[in-house]
C-alpha positions in Angstrom: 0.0 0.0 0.0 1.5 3.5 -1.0 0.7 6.4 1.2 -1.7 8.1 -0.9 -3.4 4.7 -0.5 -3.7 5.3 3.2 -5.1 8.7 3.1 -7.7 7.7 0.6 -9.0 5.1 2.5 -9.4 6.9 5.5 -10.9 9.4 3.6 -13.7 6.7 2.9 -14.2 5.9 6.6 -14.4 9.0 8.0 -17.4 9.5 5.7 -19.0 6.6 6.2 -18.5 7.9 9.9 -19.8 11.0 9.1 -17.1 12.8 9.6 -17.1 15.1 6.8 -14.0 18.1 7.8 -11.7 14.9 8.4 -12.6 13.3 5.1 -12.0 16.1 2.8 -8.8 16.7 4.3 -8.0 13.5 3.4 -9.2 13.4 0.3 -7.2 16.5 -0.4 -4.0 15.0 0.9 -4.6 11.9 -1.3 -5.2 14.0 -4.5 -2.6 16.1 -3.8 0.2 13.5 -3.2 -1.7 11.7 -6.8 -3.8 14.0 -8.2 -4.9 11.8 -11.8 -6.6 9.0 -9.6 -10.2 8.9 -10.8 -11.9 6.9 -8.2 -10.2 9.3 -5.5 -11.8 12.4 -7.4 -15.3 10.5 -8.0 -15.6 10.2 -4.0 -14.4 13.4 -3.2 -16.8 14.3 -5.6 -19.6 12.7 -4.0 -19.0 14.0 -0.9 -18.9 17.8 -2.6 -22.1 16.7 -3.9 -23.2 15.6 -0.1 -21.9 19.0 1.3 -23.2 21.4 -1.4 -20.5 22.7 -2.7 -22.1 21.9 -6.6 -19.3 23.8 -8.2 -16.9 21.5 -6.8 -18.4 17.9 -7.5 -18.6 18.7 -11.0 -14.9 19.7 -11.4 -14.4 16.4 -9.6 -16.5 14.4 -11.6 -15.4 16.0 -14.8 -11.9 15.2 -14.2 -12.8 11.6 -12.9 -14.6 11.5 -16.6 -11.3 12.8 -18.5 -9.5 9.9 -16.6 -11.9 7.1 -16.7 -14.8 8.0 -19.5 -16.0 4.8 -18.9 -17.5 5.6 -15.5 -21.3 5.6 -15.5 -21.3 7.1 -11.6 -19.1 9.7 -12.4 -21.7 10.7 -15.2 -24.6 9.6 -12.8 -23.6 12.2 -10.3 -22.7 15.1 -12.4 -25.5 15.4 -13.7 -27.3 15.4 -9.7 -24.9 18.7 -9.5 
């Protein structure tokens, strides 16, 4: 497991924990130390999407779509934004 691994999955259970500040730092961290990793952009897009921040998600999910164009949630969830 690489480190941007680690923050990334984290990320995931401190949503599923609800808690949402802790996440998106992680999130941040992950993308920052590997920033073309679609799945990591698709779930900090979703939890844009959860907070309300519309603007954001779709940048996400736009650049999870350049990366994997294949992804039917990633299309799915930008068009919720």
């Amino acid at each position: 497991m690489k480190k941007w691994d680690i923050y990334y999955y984290r990320a995931i259970s401190n949503e599923n924990l609800k808690k949402y500040s802790e996440a998106m730092l992680d999130f941040n961290k992950s993308i920052e130390m590997r920033p073309n990793t679609p799945d990591t952009l698709l779930e900090r897009g979703k939890l844009f999407l959860k907070l309300g921040n519309y603007s954001a998600a779709i940048n996400d999910l736009t650049n999870n779509l350049n990366l994997n164009p294949s992804s039917l949630e990633g299309y799915n969830l930008r068009s919720n934004a």
